[in-house]
GUTIPA-45366 format. One record per residue (C-alpha): x, y, z. Coordinates in steps of 0.1 Angstrom, whole numbers, plus 5000, padded with zeros to 4 digits. Layout:
BEGIN
XYZ/...
This chain:
BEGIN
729974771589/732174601561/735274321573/737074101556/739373831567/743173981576/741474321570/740574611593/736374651600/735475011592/731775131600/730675361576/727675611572/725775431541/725675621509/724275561476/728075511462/730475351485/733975301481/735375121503/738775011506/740274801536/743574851553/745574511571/744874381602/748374311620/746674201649/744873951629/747673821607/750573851630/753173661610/754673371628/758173311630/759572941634/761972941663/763772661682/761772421691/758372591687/756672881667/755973231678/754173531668/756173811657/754274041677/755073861710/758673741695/762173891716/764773831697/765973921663/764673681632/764073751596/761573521570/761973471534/758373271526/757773051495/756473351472/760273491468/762373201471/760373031437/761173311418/764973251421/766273011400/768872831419/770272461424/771472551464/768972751486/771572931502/771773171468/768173271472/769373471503/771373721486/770074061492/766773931508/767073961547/768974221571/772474091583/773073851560/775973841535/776473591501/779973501493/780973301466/784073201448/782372941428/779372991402/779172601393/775772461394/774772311425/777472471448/776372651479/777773021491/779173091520/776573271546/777473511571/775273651592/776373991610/779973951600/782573651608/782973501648/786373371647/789673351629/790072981625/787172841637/783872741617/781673051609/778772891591/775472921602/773472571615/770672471590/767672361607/764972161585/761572061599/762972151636/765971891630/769972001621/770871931588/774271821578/773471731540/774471901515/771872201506/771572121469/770071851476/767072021491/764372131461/763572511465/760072441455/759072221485/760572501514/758172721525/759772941545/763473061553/763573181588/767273371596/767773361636/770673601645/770873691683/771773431712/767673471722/766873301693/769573061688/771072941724/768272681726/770572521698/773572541719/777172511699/775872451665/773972741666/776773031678/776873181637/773173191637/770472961624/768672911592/765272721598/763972561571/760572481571/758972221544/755572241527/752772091545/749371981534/745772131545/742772011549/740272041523/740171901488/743771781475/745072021455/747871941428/750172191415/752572161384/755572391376/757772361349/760172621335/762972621305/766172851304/769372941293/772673001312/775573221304/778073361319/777073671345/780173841351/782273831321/786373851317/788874171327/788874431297/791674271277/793374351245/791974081222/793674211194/796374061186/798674311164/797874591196/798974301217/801874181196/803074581195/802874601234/805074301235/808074461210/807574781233/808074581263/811374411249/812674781233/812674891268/814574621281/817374671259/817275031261/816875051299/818474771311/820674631285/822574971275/821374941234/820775241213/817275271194/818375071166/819874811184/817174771211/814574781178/816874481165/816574291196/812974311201/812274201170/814473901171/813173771205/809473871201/808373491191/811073351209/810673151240/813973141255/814573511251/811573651267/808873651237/805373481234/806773131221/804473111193/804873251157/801573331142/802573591115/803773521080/806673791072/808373901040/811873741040/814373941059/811674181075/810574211112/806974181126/807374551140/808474891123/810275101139/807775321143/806075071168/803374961149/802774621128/804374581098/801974611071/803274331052/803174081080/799973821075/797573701108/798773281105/801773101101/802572761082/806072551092/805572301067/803572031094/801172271110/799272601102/798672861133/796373071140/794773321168/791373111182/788973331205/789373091235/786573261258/784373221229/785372841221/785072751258/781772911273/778772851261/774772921268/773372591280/770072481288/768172541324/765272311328/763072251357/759772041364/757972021401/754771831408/752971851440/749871721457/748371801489/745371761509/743871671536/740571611563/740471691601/742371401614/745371351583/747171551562/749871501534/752171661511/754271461483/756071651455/758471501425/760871751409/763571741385/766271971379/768772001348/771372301355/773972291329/777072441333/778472721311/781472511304/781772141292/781871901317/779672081337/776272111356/774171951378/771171721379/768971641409/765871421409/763671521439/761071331464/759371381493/756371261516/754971471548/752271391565/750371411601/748071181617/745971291644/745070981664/742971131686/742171351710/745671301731/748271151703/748971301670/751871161650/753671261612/756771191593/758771381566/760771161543/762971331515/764871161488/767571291459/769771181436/772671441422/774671401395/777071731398/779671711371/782671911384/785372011364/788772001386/790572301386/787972541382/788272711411/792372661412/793773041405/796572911384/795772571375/796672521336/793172311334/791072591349/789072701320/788173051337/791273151342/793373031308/790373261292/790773561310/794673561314/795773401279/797073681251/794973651223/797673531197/797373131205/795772881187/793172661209/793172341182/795972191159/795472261122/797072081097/799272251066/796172351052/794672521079/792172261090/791172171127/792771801130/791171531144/791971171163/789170901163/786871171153/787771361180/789371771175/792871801186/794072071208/796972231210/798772271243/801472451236/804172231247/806172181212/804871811214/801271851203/802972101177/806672251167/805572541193/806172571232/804772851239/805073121272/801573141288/801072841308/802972531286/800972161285/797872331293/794472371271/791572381294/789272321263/790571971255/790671861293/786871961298/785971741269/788171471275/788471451307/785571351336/785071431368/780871361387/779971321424/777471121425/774371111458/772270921472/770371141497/767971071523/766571271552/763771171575/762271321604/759171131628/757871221660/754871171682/753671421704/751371371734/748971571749/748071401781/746671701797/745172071782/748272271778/751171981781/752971841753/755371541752/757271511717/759871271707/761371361674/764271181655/765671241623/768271051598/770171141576/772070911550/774871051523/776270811502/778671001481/780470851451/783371041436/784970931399/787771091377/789571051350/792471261336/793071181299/795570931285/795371181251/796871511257/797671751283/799571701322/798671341328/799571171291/802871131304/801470901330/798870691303/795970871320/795170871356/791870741370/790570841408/787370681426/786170811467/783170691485/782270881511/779470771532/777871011559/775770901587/773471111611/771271051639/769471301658/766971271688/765171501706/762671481737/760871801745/758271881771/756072221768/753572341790/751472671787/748872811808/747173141813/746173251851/743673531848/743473561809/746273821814/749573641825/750773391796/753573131806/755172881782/758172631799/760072401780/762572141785/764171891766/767171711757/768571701723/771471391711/773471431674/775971161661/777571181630/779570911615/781670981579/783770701565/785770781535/787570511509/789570631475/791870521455/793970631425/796270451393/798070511360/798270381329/794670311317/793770001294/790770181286/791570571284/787770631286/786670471317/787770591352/787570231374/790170141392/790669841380/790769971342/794470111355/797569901358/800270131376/800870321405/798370231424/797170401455/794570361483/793770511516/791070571539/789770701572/786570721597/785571021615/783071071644/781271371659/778671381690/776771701708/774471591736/772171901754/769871951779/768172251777/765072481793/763272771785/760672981800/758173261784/756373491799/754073791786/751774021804/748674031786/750774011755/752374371766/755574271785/756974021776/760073801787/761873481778/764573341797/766373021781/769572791798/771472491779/774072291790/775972131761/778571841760/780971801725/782571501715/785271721703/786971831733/788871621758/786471491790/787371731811/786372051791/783371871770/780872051784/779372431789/777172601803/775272861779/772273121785/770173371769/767773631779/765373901762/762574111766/759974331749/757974581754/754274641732/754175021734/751174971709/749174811734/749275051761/746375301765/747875571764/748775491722/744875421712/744675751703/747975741685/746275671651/749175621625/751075351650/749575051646/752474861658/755374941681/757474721699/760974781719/762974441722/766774371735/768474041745/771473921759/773073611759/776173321759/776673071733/779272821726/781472711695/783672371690/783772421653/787572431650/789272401614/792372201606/795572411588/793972331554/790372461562/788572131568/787072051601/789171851630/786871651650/789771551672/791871831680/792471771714/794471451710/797871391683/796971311648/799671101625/799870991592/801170621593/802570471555/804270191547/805769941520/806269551515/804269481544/806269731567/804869981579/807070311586/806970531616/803670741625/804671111611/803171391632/800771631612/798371751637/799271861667/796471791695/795971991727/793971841755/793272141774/791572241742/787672411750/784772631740/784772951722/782273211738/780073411718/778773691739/775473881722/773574151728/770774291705/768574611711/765674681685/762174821678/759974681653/756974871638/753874901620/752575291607/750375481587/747575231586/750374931583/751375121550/755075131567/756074801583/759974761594/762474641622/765774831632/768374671658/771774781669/773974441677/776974321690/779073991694/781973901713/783873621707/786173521734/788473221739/788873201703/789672861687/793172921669/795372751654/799072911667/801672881648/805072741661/808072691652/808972441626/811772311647/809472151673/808171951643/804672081635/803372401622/800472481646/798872381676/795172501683/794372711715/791772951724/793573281719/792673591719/788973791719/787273921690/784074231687/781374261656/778774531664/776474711642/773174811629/770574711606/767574821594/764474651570/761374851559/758774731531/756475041523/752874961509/752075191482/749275101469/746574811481/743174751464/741174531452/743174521416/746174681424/748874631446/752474761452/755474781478/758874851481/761474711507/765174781515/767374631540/770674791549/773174631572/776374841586/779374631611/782374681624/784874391633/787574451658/790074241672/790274301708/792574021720/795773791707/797973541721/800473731747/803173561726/801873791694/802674071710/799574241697/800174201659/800473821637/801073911601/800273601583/801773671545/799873951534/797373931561/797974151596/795974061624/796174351651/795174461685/792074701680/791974681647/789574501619/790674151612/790274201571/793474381566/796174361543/799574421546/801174581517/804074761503/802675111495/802475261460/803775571453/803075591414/805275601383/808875841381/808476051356/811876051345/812375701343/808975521341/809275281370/807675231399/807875431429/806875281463/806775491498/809875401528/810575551556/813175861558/815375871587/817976081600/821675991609/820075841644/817375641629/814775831638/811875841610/811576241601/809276131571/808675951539/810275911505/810275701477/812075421458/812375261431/813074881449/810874701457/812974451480/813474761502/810374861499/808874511517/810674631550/807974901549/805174751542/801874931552/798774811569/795274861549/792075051566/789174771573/788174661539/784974551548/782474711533/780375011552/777274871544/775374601526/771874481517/769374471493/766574651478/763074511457/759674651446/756674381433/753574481417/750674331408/747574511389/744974291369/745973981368/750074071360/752874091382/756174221382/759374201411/762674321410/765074211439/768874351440/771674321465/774574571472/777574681485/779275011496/782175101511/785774851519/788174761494/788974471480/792874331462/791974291425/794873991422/793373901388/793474271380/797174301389/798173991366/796974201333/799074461346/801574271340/804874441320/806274121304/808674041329/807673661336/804673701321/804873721286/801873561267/799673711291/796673901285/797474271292/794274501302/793574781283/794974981312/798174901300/797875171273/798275431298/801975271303/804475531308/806375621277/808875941273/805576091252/803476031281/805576061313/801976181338/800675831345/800575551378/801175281351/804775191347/806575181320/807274811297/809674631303/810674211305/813374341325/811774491356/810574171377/808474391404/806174591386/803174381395/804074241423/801774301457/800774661466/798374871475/798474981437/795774731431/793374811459/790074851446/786474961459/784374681467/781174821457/778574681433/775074631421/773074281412/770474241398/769273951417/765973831398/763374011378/760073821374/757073931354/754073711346/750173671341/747573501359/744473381335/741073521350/739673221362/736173271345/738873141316/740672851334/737672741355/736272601320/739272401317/739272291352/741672411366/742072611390/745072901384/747172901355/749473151355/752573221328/755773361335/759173511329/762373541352/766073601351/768373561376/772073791379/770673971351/772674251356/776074321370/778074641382/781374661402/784474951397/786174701370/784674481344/785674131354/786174191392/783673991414/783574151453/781573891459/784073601463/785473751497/786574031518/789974091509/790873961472/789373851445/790073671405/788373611377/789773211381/786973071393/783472951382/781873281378/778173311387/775473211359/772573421346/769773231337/766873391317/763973151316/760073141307/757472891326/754372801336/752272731371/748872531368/746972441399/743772211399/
């Protein structure tokens, strides 16, 4: 006979050479899966969970945990519009629950909700990242739970000998998904302008060739008649910067002296981002005996942003530890501190904001100068300091047409802008054990934010010179109190019938008090205190509150661990509701079914696992947004903003409207699955088919402006995701030197809304959003592209053809695109048909090697940033073009969907289902390799395990454009926002 712990025993007939090799033991390590309130083993588990364990999340090299997710477990999706250092993603799992209500998942850490903000928790002290997606697994939870939960659970010490482990790693950042495939040339760019301004005069002005040549030329650098503002050629007297053959006169010289100043082209994208540094250092010790254990770690974190002004720094502590009393009591605590610095540029994620760095780099035509040069040609300077140009003919004798008093470059280094925290979180309880099976805990947890905002606009150069400099301070201070009382009892009654109750009650309060203020005209232009400013001062201030109480019950039940059922009730009160609708009633229950364990399988050989599961159940939501996206923790009463002067206050002026009948949004789930183990546990994986209804939806309805507000929230309307997901890993190879798997996780929904406000009439469009009956929510509504007349070079879009009664007999095209807006054209559903991710690790002799990628197939998304280099000079001269735009229609090349140039045609950009685009891509999410020293090597040194290592994270990028990003959202997406960071990095683990 030959065993081994987690392995299978095999009896074998004994040879003089053996070789041996042992397969997993499910029924031995039967992975446990955190839950609410409690633990369970995945074998015996009913609903629908997914776990990301310590091993994976290390190896991603991110300041916000929610980042690690991407690609990692079924049914849940990353989105991001902003890449800056320490910024969390948005996380959806199995698609969006509402229209206007909150659709965030609930963080759990240690078995307590967590409110804080997630960078401030250090990757390397989670040990686990357990996803809970159907109402089985989350209703325990009650309100806060209806998106699904994430529990977090936090490294704990073991007994034995402490054991101190040391990580540190060193990187560099740069930029992961670059800019749209511009012309940076700038005598191609220059010759697309004079194009542009030829066919405006011949076209639209009535002017020959020679004329319309003569006019182009003359307004190419000017301003006022439709050029780029800025002359940065020097021309022979008398000549123009374009022959008439199109192209660049060959005389004309790049640069341009008036006497005071000297221009020249500067490669903004390259003068702006930067590789920066990544650097990372984690210390750890744990340990323990029979009665105590502990865990304290110390980290540090230095993530510097791509851009100046940028990154984020967190210093990292935290104490666990458990104290068995005796026999009957057994107490611990978990205290966590951190301190983030997150430097923050303003206007980074601003689409059109002249100080957003991201988006002056990718939309700026490649003929401006970034600094001011003297006569001479060199870069000047002010107190040392360079001075940039910001093209508003003060900082030089230009004003130029691409975004005027703007240079993002100067603001990121003069300008500052930090949030500054002061986190802690700490969790203690005491559980009793008063009799063999019965448990009595009392947990609480607190957490403390203390939040400290400071800005300062400079007094030098740019949109708040004018005003001496402009200086902004906010403290925000978050307080939150939880407390929870649970009872559980389990008992066995002939070794074959397992029962587990539970009951408990479960209190949050949250307080939040906010205080700013803002002023002018800054004694000191480098310091952002309030008091450093002397004018236009400005304060406000406000308190908000938030309470959930519960009571809640649960009951398990298995049959010889065969059949098993779970049955769970809460009734939940929210502080956000008027007294009369505050509380609901909410329910789950799920069973499961161990086909494995029936006799009739044992001689089923290659099943080693096979379980059927489904669940059904209610939960509730009171996460309703304000009209700007923020949370309203009062929306059943009237909100006014009160203001006032000289000791008078003014009248209260309406900008919420409350509504007292206000009450819960129901999410109604269902999940149906089967989760397996075959081939000797070579093939382990889990595939479910899901649903969610939400009904009652919180909305916020718009009215009409007459009545004096815009909105008023009601629970309107019903709304369906369903779909199916699957997870496999596949164990290739398993020895005693050599090991390798692969794993893929696919995800395919649907959303469907199946219910609106009577008032709607079954359809609200909402700009170019169109929310309809039995259709998908992530719609557009758009006027409909036809393509380019070949006759004429302008766009065609698709209306309606009628007859002489108005009936519609068919379609047909024009060439106006006002008329073309009255027949506008829902999109299909542009979610995506399917998303997930895919990895292999390896290990052999000591090395190992991962790969981890996400993906997306299927949907389309609007490429906005796209369509503004698409641009044909009408209002957006000085504009990067995209290489595209050499496809433009000409009377040489009349077979083309790109229109023709031309600053007179306003349109030719403007929305359309021109610039629909698939949504598919490809990340490479990390790639690890490293090496473990043999330990007849390291034991010499005592130590333990030393092992030395190399990872990247976003290390490679594909999507159906350079420069678009699917990522950000469903529906639309820019390149004017902090795009993500690749960081490539080398380290090194020692254990003693």
């Amino acid at each position: 006979m030959v065993s081994f712990i987690g392995l299978e025993t095999q009896e074998l007939e004994i040879k003089p050479v053996m070789k041996v090799v042992l397969h997993s033991d499910t029924e031995v390590l039967d992975e446990v899966v955190v839950t609410a309130y409690g633990t369970a083993t995945k074998g015996t588990f009913t609903g629908s969970a997914s776990v990301m364990k310590a091993d994976k999340i290390e190896k991603r090299q991110v300041s916000n945990i929610t980042n690690a997710l991407a690609g990692a477990v079924a049914g849940v999706q990353i989105q991001s519009s902003n890449g800056q250092p320490g910024e969390d993603a948005k996380v959806r799992i199995r698609g969006v629950g509402s229209i206007n209500a909150g659709t965030e998942p609930l963080y759990v850490v240690d078995g307590m909700p967590f409110d804080g903000d997630l960078s401030s928790l250090n990757t390397q002290d989670i040990e686990s990242m357990t996803v809970l997606k159907d109402a089985a697994s989350t209703a325990l939870y009650g309100a806060r739970g209806a998106n699904g939960i994430i529990m977090i659970t936090t490294k704990k010490g073991a007994s034995g000998k402490a054991r101190v482990n040391f990580d540190a790693k060193w990187g560099v950042n740069s930029r992961a998904v670059t800019n749209y495939d511009v012309i940076d040339n700038p005598d191609q760019y220059m010759e697309l302008a004079y194009q542009a301004l030829k066919n405006a005069g011949l076209y639209n002005l009535g002017y020959d060739e020679a004329t319309a040549h003569a006019y182009a030329n003359s307004s190419i650098f000017n301003k006022s008649a439709g050029g780029v503002g800025y002359q940065v050629y020097t021309l022979p007297e008398g000549e123009g910067l374009i022959g008439t053959d199109g192209r660049i006169n060959p005389n004309a010289k790049l640069g341009y002296n008036d006497g005071t100043y000297y221009y020249t082209p500067d490669d903004w994208e390259k003068e702006m981002f930067k590789n920066k540094l990544r650097q990372e250092y984690n210390l750890s010790v744990s340990g323990g005996n029979d009665r105590a254990t502990f865990y304290f770690s110390l980290g540090y974190l230095d993530d510097q942003g791509v851009i100046d002004g940028s990154g984020f720094k967190r210093y990292s502590g935290r104490l666990n530890g458990d104290y068995k009393v005796n026999d009957w009591l057994k107490v611990g605590a978990n205290v966590a501190y951190n301190f983030t610095n997150s430097r923050y540029p303003e206007e980074q994620t601003t689409s059109n904001s002249s100080g957003n760095a991201f988006y002056i780099a990718n939309f700026a035509a490649p003929i401006y100068p970034l600094y001011v040069r003297d006569a001479n040609g060199n870069i000047m300077t002010n107190n040392g300091r360079k001075v940039y140009d910001y093209g508003d003919g003060v900082s030089t004798n230009q004003d130029r047409a691409f975004m005027s008093i703007a240079n993002p470059a100067g603001d990121l280094i003069y300008d500052k802008t930090e949030y500054l925290m002061d986190i802690i979180n700490a969790n203690w309880y005491a559980q009793i054990t008063p009799i063999k099976g019965l448990t009595l805990t009392a947990r609480y947890g607190l957490h403390i934010d203390n939040t400290r905002f400071n800005n300062l606009s400079n007094a030098y150069m740019g949109q708040s010179a004018s005003y001496g400099g402009t200086a902004t301070q906010r403290h925000m201070r978050t307080f939150g109190f939880d407390q929870q009382y649970v009872a559980n009892y389990t008992f066995s009654v002939d070794d074959v019938h397992h029962i587990d109750l539970t009951a408990g009650y479960d209190g949050y309060s949250m307080e939040m008090t906010d205080f700013y203020g803002y002023g002018t005209n800054l004694y000191n232009p480098e310091s952002y205190y309030l008091s450093n400013a002397i004018d236009n001062w400005q304060i406000g201030g406000n308190k908000h509150e938030y309470a959930t109480h519960g009571i809640f019950a649960r009951v398990n039940y298995s049959y010889n661990d065969k059949y098993i059922g779970n049955v769970s009730y809460r009734r939940d009160a929210s502080s956000r509701f008027a007294p009369d609708h505050r509380w609901g009633d909410f329910w789950a229950a799920s069973v499961a079914w161990r086909i494995s364990e029936e006799a009739f399988m044992e001689d089923v050989e290659w099943v080693n696992q096979l379980k059927l599961k489904a669940s059904f159940g209610q939960q509730g939501n009171d996460d309703i947004l304000n009209g700007t996206g923020y949370k309203n923790y009062y929306p059943y009463i009237d909100q006014y903003s009160i203001t006032g002067a000289n000791s008078v206050f003014s009248d209260g002026v309406l900008y919420y409207k409350g509504n007292p009948d206000l009450t819960w949004e129901t999410s109604t789930s269902y999940n149906v699955g089967v989760d397996f183990s075959l081939f000797k546990n070579k093939l382990t994986g889990t595939l479910e088919y899901f649903g969610r209804k939400s009904s009652d939806m919180l909305y916020n309805l718009p009215t009409a402006g007459s009545l004096g507000y815009t909105s008023m929230p009601m629970n309107v309307g019903s709304m369906t995701n369903s779909g199916f997901e699957m997870d496999f890993t596949y164990n290739i190879i398993q020895n005693k030197n050599v090991t390798w798997d692969v794993n893929l996780n696919a995800t395919f929904i649907k959303n469907k809304i199946n219910e609106l406000h009577e008032n709607l009439n079954g359809r609200l469009i909402d700009g170019n959003r169109i929310y309809e009956e039995g259709e998908s929510m992530y719609r557009m509504y758009l006027v409909d592209y036809a393509g380019v007349d070949e006759a004429t070079g302008q766009s065609l879009y698709w209306i309606d053809d009628v007859d002489e009664d108005g009936n519609v007999i068919g379609r047909k095209t024009t060439t106006d695109y006002n008329v073309a807006q009255s027949y506008r054209v829902a999109t299909d559903d542009m979610m995506p048909t399917v998303y997930g991710g895919i990895g292999t690790s390896v290990t052999a002799y000591g090395f190992d090697a991962s790969i981890s990628l996400s993906y997306q197939l299927g949907g389309q998304i609007y490429d906005s940033g796209y369509a503004l280099t698409m641009h044909n000079g009408y209002n957006y001269m000085g504009y990067s073009w995209n290489k595209d735009i050499l496809n433009a229609w000409t009377p040489t090349n009349t077979h083309t969907d790109v229109p023709r140039l031309d600053t007179q045609d306003r349109d030719v950009n403007s929305s359309s289902t021109r610039f629909l685009t698939s949504s598919n891509y490809l990340n490479i999410n990390n790639i690890t390799v490293g090496y473990t020293l043999p330990k007849s090597w390291t034991q010499k040194m005592q130590i333990e395990k030393l092992r030395i290592y190399f990872t990247a994270d976003n290390l490679g990028f594909i999507s159906a454009r350079k420069g678009l990003d699917p990522r950000q959202s469903y529906t639309s997406a820019t390149t004017a926002v902090y795009t993500p960071i690749r960081t490539i990095s080398g380290g090194i683990n020692l254990t003693f």
